[in-house]
C-alpha positions as CSV (number, residue, x, y, z in Angstrom):
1,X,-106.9,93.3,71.0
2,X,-105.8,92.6,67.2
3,X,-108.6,91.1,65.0
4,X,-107.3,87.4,63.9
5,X,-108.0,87.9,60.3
6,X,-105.9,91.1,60.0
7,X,-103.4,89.2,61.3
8,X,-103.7,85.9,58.6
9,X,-104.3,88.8,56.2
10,X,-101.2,90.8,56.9
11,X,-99.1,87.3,57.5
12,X,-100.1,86.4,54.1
13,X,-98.2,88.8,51.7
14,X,-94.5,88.1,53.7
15,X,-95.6,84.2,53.7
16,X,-96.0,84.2,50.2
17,X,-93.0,87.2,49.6
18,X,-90.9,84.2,51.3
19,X,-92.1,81.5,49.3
20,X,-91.5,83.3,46.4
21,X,-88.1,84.0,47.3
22,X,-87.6,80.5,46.4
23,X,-87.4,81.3,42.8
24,X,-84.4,83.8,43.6
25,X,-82.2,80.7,42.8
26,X,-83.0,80.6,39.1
27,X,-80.3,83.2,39.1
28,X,-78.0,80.8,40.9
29,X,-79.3,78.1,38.3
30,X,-78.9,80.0,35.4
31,X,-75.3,81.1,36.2
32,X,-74.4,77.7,37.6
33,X,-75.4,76.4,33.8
34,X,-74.1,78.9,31.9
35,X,-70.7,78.5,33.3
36,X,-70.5,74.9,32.9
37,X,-71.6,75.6,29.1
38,X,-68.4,78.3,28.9
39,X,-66.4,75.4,30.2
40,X,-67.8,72.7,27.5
41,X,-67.0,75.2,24.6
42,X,-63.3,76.0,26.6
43,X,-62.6,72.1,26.6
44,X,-63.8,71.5,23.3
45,X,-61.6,74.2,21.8
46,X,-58.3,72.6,24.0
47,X,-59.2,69.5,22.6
48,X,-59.5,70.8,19.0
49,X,-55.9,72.1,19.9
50,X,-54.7,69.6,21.2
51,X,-55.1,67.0,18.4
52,X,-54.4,70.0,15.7
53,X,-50.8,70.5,17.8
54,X,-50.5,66.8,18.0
55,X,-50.7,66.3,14.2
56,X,-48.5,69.4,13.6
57,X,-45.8,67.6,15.2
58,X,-45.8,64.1,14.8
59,X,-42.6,61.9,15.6
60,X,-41.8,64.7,18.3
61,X,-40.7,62.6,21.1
62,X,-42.2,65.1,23.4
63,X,-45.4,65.0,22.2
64,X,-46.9,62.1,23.4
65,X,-46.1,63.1,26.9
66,X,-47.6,66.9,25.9
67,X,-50.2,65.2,24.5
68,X,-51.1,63.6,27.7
69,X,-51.1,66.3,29.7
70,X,-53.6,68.2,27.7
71,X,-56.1,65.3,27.2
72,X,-56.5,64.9,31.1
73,X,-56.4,68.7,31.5
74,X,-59.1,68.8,29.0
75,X,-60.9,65.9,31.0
76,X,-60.9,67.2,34.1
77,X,-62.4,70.5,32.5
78,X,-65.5,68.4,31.3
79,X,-65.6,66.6,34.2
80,X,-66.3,70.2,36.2
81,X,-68.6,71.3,33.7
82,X,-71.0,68.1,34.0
83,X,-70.9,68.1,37.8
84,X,-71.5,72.1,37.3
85,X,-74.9,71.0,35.1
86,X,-75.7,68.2,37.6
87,X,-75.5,70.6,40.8
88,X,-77.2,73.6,38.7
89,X,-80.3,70.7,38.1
90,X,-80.4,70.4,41.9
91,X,-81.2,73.6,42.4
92,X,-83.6,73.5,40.2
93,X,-84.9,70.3,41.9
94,X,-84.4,71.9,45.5
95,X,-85.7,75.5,45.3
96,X,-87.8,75.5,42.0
97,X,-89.4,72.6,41.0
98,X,-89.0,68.7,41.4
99,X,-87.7,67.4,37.7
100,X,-89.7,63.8,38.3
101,X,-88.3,62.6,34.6
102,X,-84.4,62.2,35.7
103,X,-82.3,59.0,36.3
104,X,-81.8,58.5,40.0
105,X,-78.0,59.2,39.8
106,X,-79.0,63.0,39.0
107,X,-81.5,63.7,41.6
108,X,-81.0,66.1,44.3
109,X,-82.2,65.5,47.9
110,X,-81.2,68.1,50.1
111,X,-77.9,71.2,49.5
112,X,-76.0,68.6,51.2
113,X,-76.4,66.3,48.0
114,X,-74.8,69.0,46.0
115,X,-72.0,69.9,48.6
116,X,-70.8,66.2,48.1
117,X,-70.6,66.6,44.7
118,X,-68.6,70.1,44.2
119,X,-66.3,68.6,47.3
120,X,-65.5,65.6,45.1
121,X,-65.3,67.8,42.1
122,X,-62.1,69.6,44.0
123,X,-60.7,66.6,44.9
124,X,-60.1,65.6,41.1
125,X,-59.6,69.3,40.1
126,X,-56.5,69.1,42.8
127,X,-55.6,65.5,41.8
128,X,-55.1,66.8,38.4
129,X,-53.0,69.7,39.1
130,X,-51.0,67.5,41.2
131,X,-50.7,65.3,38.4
132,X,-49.7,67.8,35.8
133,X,-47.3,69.4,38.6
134,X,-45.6,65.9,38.8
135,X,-45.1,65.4,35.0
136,X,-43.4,69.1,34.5
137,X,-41.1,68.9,37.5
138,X,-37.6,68.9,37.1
139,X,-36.1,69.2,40.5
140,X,-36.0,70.5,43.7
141,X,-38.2,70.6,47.0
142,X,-41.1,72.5,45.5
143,X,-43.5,69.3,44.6
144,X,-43.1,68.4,48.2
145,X,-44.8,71.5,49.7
146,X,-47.3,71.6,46.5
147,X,-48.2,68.1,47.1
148,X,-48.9,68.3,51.0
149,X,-50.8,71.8,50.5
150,X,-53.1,69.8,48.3
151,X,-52.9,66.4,50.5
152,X,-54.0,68.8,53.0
153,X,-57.2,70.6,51.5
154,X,-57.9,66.9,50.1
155,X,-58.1,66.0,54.0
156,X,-60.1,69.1,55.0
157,X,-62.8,68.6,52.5
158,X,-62.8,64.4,53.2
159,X,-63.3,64.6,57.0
160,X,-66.2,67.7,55.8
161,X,-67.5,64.9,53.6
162,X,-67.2,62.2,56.4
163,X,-68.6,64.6,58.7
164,X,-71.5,65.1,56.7
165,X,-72.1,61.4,56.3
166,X,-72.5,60.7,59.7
167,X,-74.4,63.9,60.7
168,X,-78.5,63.0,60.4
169,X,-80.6,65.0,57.6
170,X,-82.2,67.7,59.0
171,X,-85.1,66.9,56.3
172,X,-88.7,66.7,57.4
């Protein structure tokens, strides 16, 4: 027969190894973060060229349309850094600790909050390439099979978002 408290007392360390573990994701945090900085200094620096390129050639008439292009690439690359920060604070939120001082918009319920996010986060990234696909075609077939290759993944991750809406949290 085993003795009850050996048991609780040889539970305990792998209970608390496991809660521990928890803090593992500070790793997944950290990078999350630090790649969404890279990315802010990235955009910045295509901005900064953009605008110096635009003034370098002013009255090209194919600047404007250039000019475009890079502002919404540059866009879109801000636009996956912040939702890069927002899903490297729900980790935080999730696995570390609760971060009771942020707007509602920015809080993290469950993984399947942050799923939701980096789905519609390639949604836009493929809208945009589709975009600045459309503006640089000439001629030829070629947008049509880019254009229902990205129609398709856009699909795939929808129903995966619609799927997730209607599945119940499995929160306690």
């Amino acid at each position: 027969m085993s003795d009850p408290e050996q048991e609780k007392s040889s539970a305990s360390p792998m209970l608390r190894a496991v809660g521990w573990s928890r803090y593992i994701t500070v790793l997944a945090v950290f990078g999350t973060f630090l790649g969404a900085l890279f990315l802010l200094i990235a955009g910045t620096l295509d901005l900064l060229s953009a605008i110096v390129s635009a003034f370098a050639n002013i009255g090209n008439a194919h600047m404007s349309g250039h000019l475009k292009i890079e502002l919404v690439e540059t866009v879109d690359t801000f636009l996956v850094a912040i939702v890069l920060i927002v899903i490297a604070l729900g980790l935080y939120q999730l696995f570390v600790s609760p971060i009771q001082e942020l707007p509602p918009w920015l809080r993290a319920h469950s993984v399947g909050d942050l799923e939701k996010r980096l789905a519609g986060m390639v949604i836009t990234v493929l809208a945009v390439i589709f975009l600045i696909q459309a503006v640089q075609w000439d001629s030829g077939i070629d947008i049509l099979w880019i254009g229902l290759s990205i129609g398709a993944v856009i699909v795939a991750v929808a129903y995966f978002l619609r799927i997730e809406e209607t599945e119940p949290d499995h929160e306690e």
